[in-house]
BANU-842082 format. One record per residue (C-alpha): residue number from 1; x, y, z. Coordinates in pm, 1 decimal, always signed. Example, Ala and Ser with C-alpha at 12.3 -4.5 7.8 and 13.67 -1.06 7.14 Angstrom:
BEGIN
{1,{+1230.0,-450.0,+780.0}},
{2,{+1367.0,-106.0,+714.0}},
% end
This chain:
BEGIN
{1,{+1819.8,-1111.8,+381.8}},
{2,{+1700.8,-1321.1,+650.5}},
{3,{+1654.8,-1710.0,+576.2}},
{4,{+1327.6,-1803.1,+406.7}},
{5,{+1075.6,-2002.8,+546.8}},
{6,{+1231.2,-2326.5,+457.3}},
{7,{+1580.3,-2251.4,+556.3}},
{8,{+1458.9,-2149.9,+894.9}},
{9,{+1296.3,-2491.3,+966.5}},
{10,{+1574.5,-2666.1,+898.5}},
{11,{+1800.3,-2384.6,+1168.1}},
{12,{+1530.3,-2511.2,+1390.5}},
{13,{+1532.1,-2864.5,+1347.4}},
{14,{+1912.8,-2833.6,+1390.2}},
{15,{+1901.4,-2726.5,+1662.1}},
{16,{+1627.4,-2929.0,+1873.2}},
{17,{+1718.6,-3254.6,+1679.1}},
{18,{+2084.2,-3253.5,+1705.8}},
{19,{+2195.4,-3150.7,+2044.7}},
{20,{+2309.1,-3487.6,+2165.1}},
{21,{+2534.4,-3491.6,+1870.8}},
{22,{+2903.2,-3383.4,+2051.5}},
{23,{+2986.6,-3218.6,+1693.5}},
{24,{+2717.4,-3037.3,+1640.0}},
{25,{+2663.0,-2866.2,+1991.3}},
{26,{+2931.1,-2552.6,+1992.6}},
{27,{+2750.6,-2476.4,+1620.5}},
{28,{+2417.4,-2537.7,+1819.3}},
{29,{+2513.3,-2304.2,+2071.9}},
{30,{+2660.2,-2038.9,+1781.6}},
{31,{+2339.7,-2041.2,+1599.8}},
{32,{+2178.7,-1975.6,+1937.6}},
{33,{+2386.9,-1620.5,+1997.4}},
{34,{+2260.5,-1524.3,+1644.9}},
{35,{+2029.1,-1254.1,+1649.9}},
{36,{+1637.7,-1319.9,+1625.6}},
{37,{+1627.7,-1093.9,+1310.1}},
{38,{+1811.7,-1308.1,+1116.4}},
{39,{+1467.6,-1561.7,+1049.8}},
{40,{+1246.7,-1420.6,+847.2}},
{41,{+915.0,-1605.3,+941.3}},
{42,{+779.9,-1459.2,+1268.1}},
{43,{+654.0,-1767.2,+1371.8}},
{44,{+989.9,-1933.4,+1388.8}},
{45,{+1176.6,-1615.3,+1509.8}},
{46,{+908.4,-1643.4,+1846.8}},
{47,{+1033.0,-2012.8,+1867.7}},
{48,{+1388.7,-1925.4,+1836.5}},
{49,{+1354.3,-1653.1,+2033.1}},
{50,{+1207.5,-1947.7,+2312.4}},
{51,{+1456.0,-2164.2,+2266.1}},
{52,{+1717.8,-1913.3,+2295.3}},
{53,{+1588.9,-1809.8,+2671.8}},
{54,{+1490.9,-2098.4,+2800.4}},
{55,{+1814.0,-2302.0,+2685.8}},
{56,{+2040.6,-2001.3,+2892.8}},
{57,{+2217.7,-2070.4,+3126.2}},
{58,{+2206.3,-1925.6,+3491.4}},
{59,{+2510.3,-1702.7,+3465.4}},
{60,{+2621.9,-1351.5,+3596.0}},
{61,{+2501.1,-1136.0,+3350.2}},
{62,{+2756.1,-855.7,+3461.6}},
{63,{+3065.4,-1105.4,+3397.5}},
{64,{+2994.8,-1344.3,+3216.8}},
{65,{+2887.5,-1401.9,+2863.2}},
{66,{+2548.6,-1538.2,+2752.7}},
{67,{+2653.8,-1939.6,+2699.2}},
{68,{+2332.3,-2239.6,+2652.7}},
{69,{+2258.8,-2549.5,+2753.0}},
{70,{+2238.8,-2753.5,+2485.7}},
{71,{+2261.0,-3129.6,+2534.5}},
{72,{+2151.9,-3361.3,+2808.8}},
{73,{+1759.0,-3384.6,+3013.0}},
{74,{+1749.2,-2952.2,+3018.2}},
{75,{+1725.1,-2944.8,+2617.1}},
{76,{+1475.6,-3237.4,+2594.4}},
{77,{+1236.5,-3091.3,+2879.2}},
{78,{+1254.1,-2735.4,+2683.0}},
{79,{+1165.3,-2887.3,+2355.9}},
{80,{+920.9,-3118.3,+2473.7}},
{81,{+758.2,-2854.4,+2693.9}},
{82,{+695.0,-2637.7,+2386.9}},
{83,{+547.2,-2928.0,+2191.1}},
{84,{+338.0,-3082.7,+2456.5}},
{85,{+177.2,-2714.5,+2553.8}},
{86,{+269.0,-2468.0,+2250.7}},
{87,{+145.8,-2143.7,+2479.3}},
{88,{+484.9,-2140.4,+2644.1}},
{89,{+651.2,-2007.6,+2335.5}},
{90,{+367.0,-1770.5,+2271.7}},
{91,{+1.4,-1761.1,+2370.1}},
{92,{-105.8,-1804.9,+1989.8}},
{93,{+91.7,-2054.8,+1909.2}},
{94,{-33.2,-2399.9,+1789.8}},
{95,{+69.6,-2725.9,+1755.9}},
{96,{+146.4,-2791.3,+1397.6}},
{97,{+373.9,-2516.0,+1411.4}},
{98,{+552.2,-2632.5,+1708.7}},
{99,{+529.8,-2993.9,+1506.5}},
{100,{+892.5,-2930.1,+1393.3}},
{101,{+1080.7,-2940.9,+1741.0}},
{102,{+1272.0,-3265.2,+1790.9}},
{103,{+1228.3,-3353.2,+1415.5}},
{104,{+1581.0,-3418.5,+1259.5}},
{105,{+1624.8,-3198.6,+927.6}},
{106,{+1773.2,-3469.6,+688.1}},
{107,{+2118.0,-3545.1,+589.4}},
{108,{+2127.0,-3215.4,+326.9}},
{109,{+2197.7,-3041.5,+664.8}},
{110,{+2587.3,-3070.1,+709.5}},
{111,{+2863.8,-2838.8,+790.6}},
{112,{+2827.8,-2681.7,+446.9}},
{113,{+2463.1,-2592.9,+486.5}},
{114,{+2516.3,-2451.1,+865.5}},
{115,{+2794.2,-2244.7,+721.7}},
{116,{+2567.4,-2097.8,+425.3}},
{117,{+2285.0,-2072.8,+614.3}},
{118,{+2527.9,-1816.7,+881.2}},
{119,{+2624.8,-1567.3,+586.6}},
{120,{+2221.8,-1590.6,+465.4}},
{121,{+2186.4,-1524.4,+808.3}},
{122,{+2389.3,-1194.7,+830.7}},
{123,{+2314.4,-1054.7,+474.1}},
{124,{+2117.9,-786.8,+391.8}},
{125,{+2067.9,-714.1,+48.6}},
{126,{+1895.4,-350.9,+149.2}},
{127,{+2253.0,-196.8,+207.3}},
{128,{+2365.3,-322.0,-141.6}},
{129,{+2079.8,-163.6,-285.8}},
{130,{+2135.1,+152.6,-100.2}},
{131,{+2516.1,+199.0,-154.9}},
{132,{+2417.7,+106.3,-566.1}},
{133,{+2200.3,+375.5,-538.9}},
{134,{+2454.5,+612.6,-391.5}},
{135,{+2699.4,+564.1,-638.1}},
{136,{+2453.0,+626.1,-866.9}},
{137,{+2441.7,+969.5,-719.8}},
{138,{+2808.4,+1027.3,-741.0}},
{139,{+2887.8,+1130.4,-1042.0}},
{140,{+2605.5,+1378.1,-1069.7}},
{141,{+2693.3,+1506.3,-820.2}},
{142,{+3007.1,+1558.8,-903.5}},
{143,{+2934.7,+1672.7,-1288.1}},
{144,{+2727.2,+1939.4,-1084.1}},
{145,{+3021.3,+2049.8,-880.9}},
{146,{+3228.3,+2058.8,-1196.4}},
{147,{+2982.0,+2311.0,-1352.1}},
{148,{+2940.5,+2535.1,-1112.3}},
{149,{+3389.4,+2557.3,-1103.1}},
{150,{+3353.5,+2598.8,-1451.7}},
{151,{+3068.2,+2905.2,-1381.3}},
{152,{+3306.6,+3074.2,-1157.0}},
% end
């Protein structure tokens, strides 16, 4: 399940409020090689998606891996740039919902939370569901199997 609305402010406020902060910028720059899907609001998967393209770094994309810049005058300008003229994260974008950007998330948002919010991040409830449903299956299947041995 992706993170709710909520959850996905805070990830976003992490990461534009926090960047100076030498602990917090390799787990800036891990929530940044997450993939978009994992934020469930569209709204805040078009700013991650922003922040996570315009924070890259000029690198080979043949040999080397995708890394950011996070930290220092590059990460202001990007944030500020969104909140000053929204339209360069998307052309509907407004500013209250760029309001967020540089906005520290409160102290609730520590190690614990970032690692939670990873593993909400990743799941996806949809596969339980499905493999419950298989094994629901199973056993027909295989009374129905054991019938028609039993017919021969």
């Amino acid at each position: 399940m992706p993170l709710d609305t909520t959850d996905g402010v805070k990830a976003l406020q992490l990461i534009t409020s926090r960047y100076d902060q030498r602990e917090w910028r390799k787990k800036i720059e891990k929530t940044l090689s997450l993939p978009p899907k994992g934020l469930g609001d569209e709204v805040q998967r078009k700013i991650f998606l922003y922040l996570k393209i315009e924070l890259q770094a000029y690198k080979s994309r043949r040999a080397d891996q995708p890394s950011w810049i996070v930290g220092g005058y590059a990460t202001r300008e990007v944030i500020d740039r969104a909140r000053y003229n929204p339209t360069h994260v998307d052309s509907t974008m407004t500013k209250d919902q760029v309001a967020l950007l540089g906005v520290d998330p409160g102290p609730e948002v520590d190690e614990g939370w970032w690692e939670e919010m990873l593993v909400k991040w990743f799941e996806e409830p949809e596969e339980e569901e499905e493999r419950v449903e298989s094994e629901e299956e199973t056993p027909s299947e295989v009374e129905q199997e054991e019938g028609s041995a039993g017919a021969e």
